[in-house]
mmJSON file of the N, C-alpha and C atoms, coordinates in Angstrom:
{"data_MODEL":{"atom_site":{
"group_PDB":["ATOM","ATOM","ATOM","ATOM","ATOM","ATOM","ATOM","ATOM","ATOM","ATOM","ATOM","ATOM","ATOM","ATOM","ATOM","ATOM","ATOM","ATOM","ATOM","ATOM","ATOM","ATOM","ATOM","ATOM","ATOM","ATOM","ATOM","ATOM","ATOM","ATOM","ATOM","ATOM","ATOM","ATOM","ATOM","ATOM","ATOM","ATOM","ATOM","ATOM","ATOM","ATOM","ATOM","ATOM","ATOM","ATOM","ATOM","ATOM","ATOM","ATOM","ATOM","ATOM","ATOM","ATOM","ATOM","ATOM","ATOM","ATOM","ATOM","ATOM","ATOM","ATOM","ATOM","ATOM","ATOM","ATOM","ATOM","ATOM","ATOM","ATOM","ATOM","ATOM","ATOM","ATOM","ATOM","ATOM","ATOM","ATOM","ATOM","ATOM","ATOM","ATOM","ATOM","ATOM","ATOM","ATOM","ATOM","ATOM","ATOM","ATOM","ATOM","ATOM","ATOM","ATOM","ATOM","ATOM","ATOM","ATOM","ATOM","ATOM","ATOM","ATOM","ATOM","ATOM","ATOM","ATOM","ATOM","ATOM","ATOM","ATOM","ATOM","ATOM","ATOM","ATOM","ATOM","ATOM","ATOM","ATOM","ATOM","ATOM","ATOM","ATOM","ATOM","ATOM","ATOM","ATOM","ATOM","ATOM","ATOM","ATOM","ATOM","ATOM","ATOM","ATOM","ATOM","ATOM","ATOM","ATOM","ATOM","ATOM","ATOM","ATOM","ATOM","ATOM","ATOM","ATOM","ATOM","ATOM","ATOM","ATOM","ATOM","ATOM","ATOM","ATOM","ATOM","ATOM","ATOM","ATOM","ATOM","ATOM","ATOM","ATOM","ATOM","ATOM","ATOM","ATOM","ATOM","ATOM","ATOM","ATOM","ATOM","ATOM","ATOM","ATOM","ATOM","ATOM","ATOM","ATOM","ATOM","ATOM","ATOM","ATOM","ATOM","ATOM","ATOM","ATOM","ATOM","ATOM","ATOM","ATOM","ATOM","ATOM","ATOM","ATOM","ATOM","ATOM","ATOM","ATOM","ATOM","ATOM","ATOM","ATOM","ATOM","ATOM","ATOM","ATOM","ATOM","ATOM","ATOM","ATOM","ATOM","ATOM","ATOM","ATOM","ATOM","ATOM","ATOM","ATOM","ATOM"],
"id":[1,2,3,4,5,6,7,8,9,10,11,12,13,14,15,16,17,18,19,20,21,22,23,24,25,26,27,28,29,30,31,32,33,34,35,36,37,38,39,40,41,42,43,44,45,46,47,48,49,50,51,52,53,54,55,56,57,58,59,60,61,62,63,64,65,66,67,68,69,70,71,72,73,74,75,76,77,78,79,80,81,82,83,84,85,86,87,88,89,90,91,92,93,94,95,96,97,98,99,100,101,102,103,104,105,106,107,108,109,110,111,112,113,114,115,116,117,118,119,120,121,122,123,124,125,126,127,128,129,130,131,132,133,134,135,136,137,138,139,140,141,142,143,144,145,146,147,148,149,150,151,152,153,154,155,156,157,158,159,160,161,162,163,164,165,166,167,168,169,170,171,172,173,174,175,176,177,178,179,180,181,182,183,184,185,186,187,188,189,190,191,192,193,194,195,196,197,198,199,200,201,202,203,204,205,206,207,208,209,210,211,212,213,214,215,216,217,218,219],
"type_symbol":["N","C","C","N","C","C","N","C","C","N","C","C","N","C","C","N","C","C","N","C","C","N","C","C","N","C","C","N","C","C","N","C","C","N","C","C","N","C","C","N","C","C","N","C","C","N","C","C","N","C","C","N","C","C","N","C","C","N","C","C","N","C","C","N","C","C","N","C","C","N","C","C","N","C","C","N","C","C","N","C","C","N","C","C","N","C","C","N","C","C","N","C","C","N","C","C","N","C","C","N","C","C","N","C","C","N","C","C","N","C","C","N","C","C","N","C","C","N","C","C","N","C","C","N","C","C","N","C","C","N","C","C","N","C","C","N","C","C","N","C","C","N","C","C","N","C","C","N","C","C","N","C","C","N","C","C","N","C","C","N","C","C","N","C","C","N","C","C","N","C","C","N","C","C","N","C","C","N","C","C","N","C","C","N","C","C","N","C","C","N","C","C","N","C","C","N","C","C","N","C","C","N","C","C","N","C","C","N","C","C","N","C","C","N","C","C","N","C","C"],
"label_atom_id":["N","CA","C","N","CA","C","N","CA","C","N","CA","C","N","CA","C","N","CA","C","N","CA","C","N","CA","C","N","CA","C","N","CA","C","N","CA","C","N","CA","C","N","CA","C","N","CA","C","N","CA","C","N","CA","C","N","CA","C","N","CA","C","N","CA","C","N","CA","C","N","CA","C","N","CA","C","N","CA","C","N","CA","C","N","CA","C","N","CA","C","N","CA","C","N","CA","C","N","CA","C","N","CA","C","N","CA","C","N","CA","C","N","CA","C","N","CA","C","N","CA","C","N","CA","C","N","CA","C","N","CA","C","N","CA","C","N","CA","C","N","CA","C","N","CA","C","N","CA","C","N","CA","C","N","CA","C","N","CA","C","N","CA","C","N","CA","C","N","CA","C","N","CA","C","N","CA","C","N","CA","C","N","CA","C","N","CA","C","N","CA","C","N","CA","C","N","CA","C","N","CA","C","N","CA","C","N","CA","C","N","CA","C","N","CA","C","N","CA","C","N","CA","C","N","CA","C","N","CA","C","N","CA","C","N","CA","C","N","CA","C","N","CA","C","N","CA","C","N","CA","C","N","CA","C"],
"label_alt_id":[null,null,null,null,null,null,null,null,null,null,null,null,null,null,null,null,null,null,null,null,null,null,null,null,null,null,null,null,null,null,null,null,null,null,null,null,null,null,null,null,null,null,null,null,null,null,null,null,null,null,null,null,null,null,null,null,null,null,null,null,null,null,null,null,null,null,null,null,null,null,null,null,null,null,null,null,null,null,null,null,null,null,null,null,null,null,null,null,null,null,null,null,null,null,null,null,null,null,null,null,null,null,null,null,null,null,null,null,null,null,null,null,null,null,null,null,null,null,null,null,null,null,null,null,null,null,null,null,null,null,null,null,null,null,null,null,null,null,null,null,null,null,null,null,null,null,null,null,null,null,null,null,null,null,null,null,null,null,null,null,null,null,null,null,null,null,null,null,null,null,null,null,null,null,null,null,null,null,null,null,null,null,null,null,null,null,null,null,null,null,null,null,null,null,null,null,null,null,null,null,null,null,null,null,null,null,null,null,null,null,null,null,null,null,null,null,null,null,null],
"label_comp_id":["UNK","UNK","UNK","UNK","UNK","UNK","UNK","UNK","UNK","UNK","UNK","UNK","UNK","UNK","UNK","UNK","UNK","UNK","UNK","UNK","UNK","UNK","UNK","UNK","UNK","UNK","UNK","UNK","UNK","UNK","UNK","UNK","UNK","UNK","UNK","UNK","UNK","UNK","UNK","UNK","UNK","UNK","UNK","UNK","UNK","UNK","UNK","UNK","UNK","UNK","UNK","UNK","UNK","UNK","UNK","UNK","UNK","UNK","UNK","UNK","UNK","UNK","UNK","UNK","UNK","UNK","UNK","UNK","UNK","UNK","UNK","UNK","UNK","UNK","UNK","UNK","UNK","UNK","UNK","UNK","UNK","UNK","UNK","UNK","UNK","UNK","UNK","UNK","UNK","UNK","UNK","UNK","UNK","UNK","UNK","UNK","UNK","UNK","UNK","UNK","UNK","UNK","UNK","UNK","UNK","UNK","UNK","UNK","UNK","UNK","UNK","UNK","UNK","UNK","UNK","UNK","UNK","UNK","UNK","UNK","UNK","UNK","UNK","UNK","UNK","UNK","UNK","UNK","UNK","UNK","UNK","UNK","UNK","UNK","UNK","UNK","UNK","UNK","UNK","UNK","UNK","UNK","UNK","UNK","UNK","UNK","UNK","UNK","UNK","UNK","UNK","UNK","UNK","UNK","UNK","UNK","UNK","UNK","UNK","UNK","UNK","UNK","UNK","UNK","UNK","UNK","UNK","UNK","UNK","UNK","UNK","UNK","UNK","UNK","UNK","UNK","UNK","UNK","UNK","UNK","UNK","UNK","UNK","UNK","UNK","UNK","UNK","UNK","UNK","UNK","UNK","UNK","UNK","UNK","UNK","UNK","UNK","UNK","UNK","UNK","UNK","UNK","UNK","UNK","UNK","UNK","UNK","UNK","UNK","UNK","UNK","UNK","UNK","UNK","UNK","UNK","UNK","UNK","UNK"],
"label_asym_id":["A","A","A","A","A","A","A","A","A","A","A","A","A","A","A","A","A","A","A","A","A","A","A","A","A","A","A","A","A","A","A","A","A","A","A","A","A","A","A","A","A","A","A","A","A","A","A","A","A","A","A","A","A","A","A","A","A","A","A","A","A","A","A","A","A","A","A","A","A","A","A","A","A","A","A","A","A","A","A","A","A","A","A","A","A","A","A","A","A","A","A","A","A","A","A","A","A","A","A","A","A","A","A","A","A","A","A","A","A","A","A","A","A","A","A","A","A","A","A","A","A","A","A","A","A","A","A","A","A","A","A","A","A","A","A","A","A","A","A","A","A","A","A","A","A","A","A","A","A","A","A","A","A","A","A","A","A","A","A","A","A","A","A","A","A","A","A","A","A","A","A","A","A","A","A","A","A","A","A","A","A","A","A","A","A","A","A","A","A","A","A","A","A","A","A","A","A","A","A","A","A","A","A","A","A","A","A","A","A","A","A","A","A","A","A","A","A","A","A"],
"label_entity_id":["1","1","1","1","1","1","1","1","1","1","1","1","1","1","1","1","1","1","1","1","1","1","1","1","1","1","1","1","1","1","1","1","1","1","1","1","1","1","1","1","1","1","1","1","1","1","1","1","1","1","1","1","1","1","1","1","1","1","1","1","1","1","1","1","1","1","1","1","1","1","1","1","1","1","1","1","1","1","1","1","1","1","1","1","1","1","1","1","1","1","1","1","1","1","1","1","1","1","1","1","1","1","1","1","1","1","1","1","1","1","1","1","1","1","1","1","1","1","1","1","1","1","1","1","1","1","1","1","1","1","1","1","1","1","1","1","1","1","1","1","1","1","1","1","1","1","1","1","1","1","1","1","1","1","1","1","1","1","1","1","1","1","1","1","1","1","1","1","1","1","1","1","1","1","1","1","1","1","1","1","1","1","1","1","1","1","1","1","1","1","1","1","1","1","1","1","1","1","1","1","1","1","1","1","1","1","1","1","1","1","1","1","1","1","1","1","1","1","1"],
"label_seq_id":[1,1,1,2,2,2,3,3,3,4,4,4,5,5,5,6,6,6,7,7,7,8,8,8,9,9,9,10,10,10,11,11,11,12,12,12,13,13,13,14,14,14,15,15,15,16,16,16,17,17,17,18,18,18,19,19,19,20,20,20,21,21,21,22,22,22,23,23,23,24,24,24,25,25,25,26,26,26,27,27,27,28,28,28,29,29,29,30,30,30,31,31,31,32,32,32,33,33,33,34,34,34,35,35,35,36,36,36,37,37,37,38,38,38,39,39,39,40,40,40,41,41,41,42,42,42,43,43,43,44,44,44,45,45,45,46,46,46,47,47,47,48,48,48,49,49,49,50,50,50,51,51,51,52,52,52,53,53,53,54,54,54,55,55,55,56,56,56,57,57,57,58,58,58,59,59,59,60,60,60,61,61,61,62,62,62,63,63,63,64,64,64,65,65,65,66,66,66,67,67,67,68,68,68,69,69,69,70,70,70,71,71,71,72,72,72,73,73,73],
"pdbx_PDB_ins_code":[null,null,null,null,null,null,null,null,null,null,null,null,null,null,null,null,null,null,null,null,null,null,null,null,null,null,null,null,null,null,null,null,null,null,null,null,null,null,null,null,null,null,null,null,null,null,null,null,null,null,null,null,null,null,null,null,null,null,null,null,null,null,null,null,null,null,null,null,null,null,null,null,null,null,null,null,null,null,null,null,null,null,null,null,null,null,null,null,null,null,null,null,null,null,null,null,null,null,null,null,null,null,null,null,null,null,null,null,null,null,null,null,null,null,null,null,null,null,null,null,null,null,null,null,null,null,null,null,null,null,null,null,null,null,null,null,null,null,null,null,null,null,null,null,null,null,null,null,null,null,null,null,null,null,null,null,null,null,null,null,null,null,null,null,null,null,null,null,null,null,null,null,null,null,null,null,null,null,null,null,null,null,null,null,null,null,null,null,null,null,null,null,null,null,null,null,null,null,null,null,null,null,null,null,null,null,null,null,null,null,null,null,null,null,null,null,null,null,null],
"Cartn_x":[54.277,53.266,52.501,50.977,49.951,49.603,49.023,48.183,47.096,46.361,45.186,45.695,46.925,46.895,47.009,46.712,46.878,44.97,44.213,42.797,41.59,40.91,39.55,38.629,38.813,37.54,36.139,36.206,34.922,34.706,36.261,35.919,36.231,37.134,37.508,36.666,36.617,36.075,37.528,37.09,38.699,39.432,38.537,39.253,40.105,39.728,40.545,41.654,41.221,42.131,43.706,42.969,43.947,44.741,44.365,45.377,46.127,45.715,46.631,47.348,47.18,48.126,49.247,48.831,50.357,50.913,50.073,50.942,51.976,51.211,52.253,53.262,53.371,54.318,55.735,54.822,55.913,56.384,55.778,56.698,57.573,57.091,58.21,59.447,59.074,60.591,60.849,60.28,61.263,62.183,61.96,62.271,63.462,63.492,64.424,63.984,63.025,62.347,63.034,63.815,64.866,65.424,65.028,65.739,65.117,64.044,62.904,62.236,62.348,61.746,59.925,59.445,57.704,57.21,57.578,56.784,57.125,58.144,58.374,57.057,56.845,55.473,54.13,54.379,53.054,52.65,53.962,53.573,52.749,54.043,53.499,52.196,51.676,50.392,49.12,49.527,48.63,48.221,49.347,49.249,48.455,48.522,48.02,46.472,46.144,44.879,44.466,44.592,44.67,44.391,45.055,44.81,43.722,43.179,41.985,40.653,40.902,39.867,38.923,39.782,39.672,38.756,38.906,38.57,39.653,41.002,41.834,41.911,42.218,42.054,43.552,44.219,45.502,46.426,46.994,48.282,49.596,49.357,50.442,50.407,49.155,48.6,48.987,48.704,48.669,49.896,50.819,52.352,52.654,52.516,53.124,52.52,51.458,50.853,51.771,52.247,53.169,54.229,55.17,56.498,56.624,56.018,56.143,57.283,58.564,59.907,60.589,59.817,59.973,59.322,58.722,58.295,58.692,59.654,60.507,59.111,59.305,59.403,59.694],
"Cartn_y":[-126.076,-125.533,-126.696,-126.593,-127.656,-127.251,-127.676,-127.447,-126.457,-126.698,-125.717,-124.587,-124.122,-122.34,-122.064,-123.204,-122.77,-122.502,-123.184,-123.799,-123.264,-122.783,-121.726,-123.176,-123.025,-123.793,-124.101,-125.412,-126.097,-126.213,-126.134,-125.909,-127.533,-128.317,-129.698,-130.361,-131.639,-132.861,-133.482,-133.595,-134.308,-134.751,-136.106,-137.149,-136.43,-135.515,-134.701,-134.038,-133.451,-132.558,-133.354,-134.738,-135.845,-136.054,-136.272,-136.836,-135.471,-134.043,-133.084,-133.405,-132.902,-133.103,-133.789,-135.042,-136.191,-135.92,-135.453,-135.039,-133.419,-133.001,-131.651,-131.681,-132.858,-133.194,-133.75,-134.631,-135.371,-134.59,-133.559,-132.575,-131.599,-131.213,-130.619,-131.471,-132.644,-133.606,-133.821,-133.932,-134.425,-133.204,-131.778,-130.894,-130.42,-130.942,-130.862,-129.599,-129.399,-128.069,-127.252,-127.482,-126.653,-125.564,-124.419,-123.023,-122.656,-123.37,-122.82,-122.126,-121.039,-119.681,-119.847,-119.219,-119.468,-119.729,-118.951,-118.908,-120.538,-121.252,-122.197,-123.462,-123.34,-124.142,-123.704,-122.222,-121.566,-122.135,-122.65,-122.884,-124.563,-125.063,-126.482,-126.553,-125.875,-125.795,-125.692,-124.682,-124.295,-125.338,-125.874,-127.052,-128.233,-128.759,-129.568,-129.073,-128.022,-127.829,-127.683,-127.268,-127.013,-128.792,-129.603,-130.844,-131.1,-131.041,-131.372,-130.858,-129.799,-129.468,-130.206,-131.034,-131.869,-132.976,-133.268,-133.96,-135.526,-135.303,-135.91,-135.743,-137.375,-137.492,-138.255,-139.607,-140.045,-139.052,-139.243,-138.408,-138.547,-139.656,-139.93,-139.153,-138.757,-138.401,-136.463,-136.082,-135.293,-134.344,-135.595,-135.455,-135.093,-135.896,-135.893,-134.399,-133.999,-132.972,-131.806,-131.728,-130.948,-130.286,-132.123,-131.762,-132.739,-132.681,-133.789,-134.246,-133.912,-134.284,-135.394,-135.375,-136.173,-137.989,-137.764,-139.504,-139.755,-141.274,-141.653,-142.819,-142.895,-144.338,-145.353],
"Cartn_z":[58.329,57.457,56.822,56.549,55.855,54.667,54.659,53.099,53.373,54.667,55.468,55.402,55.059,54.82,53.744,53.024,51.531,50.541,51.559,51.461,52.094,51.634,52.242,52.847,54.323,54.741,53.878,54.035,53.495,51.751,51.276,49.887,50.091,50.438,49.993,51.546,50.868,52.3,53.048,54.212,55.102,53.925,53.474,52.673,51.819,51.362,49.845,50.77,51.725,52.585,53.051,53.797,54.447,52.81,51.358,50.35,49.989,50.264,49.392,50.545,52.214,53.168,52.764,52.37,52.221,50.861,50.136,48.677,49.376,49.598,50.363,51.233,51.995,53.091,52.073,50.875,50.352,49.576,48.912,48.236,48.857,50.138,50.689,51.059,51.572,51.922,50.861,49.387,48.568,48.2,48.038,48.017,49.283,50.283,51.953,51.927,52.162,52.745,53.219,53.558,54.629,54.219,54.212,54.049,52.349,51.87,50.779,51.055,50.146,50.073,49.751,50.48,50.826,49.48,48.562,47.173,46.657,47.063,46.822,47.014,48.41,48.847,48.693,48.375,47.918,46.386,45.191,44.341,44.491,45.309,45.044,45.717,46.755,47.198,46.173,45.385,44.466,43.265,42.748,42.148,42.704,43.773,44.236,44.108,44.946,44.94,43.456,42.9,41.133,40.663,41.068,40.67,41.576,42.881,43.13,43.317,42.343,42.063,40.802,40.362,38.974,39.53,40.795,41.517,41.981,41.354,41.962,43.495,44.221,45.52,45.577,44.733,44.991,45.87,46.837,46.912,46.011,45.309,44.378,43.101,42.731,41.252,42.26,43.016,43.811,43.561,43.949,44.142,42.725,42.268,40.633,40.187,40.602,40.193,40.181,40.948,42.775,41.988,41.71,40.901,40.286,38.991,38.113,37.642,37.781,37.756,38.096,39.58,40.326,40.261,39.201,38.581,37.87,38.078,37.064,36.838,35.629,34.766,34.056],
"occupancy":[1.0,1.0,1.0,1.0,1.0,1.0,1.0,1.0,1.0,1.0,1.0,1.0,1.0,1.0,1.0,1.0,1.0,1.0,1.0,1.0,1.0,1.0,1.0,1.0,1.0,1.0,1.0,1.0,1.0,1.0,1.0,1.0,1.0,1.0,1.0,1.0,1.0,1.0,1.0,1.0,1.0,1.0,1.0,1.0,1.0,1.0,1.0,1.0,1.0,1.0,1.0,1.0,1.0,1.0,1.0,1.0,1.0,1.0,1.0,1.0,1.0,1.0,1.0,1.0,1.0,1.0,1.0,1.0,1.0,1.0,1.0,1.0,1.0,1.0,1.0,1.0,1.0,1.0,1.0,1.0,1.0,1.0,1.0,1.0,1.0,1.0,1.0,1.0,1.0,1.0,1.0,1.0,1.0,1.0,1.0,1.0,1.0,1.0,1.0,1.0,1.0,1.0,1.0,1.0,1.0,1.0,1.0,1.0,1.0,1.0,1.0,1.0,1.0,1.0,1.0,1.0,1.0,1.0,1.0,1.0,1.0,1.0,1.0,1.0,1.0,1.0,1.0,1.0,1.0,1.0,1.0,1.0,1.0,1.0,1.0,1.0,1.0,1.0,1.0,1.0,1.0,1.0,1.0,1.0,1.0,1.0,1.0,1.0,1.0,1.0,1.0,1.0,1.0,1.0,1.0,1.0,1.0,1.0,1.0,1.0,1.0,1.0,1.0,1.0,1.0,1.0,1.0,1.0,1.0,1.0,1.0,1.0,1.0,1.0,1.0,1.0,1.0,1.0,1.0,1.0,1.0,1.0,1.0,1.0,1.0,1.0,1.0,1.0,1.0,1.0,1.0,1.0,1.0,1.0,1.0,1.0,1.0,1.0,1.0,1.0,1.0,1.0,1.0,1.0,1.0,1.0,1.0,1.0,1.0,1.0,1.0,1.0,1.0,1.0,1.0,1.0,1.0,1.0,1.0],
"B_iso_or_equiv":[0.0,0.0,0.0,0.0,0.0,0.0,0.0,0.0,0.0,0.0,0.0,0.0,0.0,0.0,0.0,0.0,0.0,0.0,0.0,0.0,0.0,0.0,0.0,0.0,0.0,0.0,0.0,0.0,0.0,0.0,0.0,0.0,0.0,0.0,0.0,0.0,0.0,0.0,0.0,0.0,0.0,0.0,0.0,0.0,0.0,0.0,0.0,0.0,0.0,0.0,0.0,0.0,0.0,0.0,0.0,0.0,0.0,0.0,0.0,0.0,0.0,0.0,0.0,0.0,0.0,0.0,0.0,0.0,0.0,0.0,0.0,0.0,0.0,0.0,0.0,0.0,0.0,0.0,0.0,0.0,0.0,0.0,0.0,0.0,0.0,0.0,0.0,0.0,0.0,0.0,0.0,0.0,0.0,0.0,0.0,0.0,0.0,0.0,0.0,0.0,0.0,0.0,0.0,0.0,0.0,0.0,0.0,0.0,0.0,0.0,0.0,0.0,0.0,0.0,0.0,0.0,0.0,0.0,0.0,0.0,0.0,0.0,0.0,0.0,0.0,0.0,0.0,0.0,0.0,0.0,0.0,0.0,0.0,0.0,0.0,0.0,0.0,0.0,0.0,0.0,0.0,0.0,0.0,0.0,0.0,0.0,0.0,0.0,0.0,0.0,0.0,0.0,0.0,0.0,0.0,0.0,0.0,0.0,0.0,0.0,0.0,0.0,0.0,0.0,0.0,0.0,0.0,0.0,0.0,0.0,0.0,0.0,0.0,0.0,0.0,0.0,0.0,0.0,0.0,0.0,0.0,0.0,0.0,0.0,0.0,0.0,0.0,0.0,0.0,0.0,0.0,0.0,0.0,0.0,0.0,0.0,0.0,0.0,0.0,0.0,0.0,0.0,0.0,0.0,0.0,0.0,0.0,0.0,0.0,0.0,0.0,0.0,0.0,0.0,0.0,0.0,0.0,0.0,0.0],
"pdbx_formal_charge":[null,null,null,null,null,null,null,null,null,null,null,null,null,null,null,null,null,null,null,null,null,null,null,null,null,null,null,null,null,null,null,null,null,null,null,null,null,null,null,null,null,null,null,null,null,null,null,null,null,null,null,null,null,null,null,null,null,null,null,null,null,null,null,null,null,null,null,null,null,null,null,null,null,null,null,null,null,null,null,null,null,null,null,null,null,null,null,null,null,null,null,null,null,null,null,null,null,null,null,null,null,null,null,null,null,null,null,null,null,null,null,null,null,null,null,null,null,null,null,null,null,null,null,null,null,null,null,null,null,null,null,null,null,null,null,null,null,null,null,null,null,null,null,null,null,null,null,null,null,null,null,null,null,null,null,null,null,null,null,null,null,null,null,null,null,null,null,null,null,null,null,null,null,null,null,null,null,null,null,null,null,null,null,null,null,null,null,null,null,null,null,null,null,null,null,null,null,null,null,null,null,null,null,null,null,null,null,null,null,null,null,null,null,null,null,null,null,null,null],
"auth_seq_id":[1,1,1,2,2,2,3,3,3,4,4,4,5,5,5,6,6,6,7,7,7,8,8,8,9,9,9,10,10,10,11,11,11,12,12,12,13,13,13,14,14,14,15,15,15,16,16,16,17,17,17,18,18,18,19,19,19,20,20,20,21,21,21,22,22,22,23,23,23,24,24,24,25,25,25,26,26,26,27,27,27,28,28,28,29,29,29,30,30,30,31,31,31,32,32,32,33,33,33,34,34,34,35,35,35,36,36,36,37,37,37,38,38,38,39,39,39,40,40,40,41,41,41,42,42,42,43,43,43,44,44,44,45,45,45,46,46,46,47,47,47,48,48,48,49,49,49,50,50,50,51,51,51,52,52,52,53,53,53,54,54,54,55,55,55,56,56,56,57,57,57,58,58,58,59,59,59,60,60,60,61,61,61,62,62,62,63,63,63,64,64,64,65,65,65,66,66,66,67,67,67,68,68,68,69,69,69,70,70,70,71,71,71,72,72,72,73,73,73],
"auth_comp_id":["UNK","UNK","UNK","UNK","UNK","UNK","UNK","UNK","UNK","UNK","UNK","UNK","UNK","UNK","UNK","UNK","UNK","UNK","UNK","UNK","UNK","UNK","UNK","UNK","UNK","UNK","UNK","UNK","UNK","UNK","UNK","UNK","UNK","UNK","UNK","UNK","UNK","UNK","UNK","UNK","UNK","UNK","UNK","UNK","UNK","UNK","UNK","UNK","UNK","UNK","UNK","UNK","UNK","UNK","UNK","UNK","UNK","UNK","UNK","UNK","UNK","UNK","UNK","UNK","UNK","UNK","UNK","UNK","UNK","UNK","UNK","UNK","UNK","UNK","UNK","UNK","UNK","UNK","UNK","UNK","UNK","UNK","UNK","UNK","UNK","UNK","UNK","UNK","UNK","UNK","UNK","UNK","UNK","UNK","UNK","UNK","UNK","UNK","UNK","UNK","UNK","UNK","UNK","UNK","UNK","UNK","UNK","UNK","UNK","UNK","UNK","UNK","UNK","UNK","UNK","UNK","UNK","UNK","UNK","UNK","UNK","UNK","UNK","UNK","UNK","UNK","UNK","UNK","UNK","UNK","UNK","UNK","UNK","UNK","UNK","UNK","UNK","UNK","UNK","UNK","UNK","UNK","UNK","UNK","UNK","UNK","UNK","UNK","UNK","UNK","UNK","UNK","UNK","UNK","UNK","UNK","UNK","UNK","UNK","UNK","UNK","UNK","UNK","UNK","UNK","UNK","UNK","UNK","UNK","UNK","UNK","UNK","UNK","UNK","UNK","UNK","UNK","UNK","UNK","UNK","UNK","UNK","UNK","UNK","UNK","UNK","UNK","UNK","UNK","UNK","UNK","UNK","UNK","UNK","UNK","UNK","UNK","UNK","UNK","UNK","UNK","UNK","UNK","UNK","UNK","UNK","UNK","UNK","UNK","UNK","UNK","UNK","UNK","UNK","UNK","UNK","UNK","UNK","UNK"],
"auth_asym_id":["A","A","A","A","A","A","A","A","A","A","A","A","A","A","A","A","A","A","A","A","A","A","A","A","A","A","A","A","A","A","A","A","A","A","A","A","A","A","A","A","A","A","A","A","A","A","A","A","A","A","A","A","A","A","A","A","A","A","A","A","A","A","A","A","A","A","A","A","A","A","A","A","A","A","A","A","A","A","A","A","A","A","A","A","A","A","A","A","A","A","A","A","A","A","A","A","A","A","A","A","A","A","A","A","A","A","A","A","A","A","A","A","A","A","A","A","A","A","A","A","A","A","A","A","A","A","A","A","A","A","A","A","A","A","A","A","A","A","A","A","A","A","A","A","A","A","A","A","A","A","A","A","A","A","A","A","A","A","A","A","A","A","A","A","A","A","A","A","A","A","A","A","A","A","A","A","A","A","A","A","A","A","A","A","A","A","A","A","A","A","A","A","A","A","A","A","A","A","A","A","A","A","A","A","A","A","A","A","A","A","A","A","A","A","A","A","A","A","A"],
"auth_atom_id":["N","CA","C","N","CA","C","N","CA","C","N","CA","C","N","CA","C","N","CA","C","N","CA","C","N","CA","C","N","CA","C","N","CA","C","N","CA","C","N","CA","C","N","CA","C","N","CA","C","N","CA","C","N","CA","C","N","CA","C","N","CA","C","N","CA","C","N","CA","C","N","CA","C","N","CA","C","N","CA","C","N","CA","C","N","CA","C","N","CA","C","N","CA","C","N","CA","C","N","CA","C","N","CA","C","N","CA","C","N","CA","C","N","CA","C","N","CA","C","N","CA","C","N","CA","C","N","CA","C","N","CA","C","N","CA","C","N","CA","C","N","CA","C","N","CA","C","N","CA","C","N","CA","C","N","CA","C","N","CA","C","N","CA","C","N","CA","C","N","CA","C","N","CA","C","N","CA","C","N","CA","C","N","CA","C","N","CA","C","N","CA","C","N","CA","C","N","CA","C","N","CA","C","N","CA","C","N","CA","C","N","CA","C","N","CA","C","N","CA","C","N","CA","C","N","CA","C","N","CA","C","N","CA","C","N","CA","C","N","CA","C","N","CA","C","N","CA","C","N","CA","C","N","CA","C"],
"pdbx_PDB_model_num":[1,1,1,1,1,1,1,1,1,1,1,1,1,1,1,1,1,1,1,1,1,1,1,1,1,1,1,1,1,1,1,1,1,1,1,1,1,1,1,1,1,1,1,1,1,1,1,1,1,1,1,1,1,1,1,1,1,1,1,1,1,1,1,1,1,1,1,1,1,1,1,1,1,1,1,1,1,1,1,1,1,1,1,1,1,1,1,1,1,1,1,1,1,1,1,1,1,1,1,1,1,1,1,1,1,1,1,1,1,1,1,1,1,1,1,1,1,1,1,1,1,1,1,1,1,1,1,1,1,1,1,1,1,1,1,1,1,1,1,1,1,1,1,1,1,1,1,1,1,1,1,1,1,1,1,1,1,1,1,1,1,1,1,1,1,1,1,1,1,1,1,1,1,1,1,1,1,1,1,1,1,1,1,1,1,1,1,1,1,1,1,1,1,1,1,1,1,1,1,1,1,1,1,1,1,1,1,1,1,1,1,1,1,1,1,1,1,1,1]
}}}
């Protein structure tokens, strides 16, 4: 699963598309995707896009968006 089923054609540019992609990949592996229930990636999907609509492009700022838990400092 991508981020593209989460995303109405032509609302974001590649570039934005290519950084949620890798923010979404990394939230599912950080998550071990494995046997997560849909609403699970449906949320973090939504988040992401939710952050780039702000016009965030980082996949890191992306990520953090995703599951902010997941950044230590």
């Amino acid at each position: 699963m991508s981020i593209h089923s989460f995303v109405r054609p032509g609302v974001f540019d590649p570039e934005a598309l290519a950084a949620m992609g890798q923010a979404f990949a990394a939230a599912c592996k950080a998550l071990d995707d494995t046997g997560q229930p849909q609403i699970v990636r449906e949320v973090i999907a939504e988040r992401i896009v939710a952050a780039a609509r702000t016009g965030e492009r980082d996949p890191a700022r992306l990520l953090e968006a995703a599951l902010p838990w997941l950044v230590s400092e």
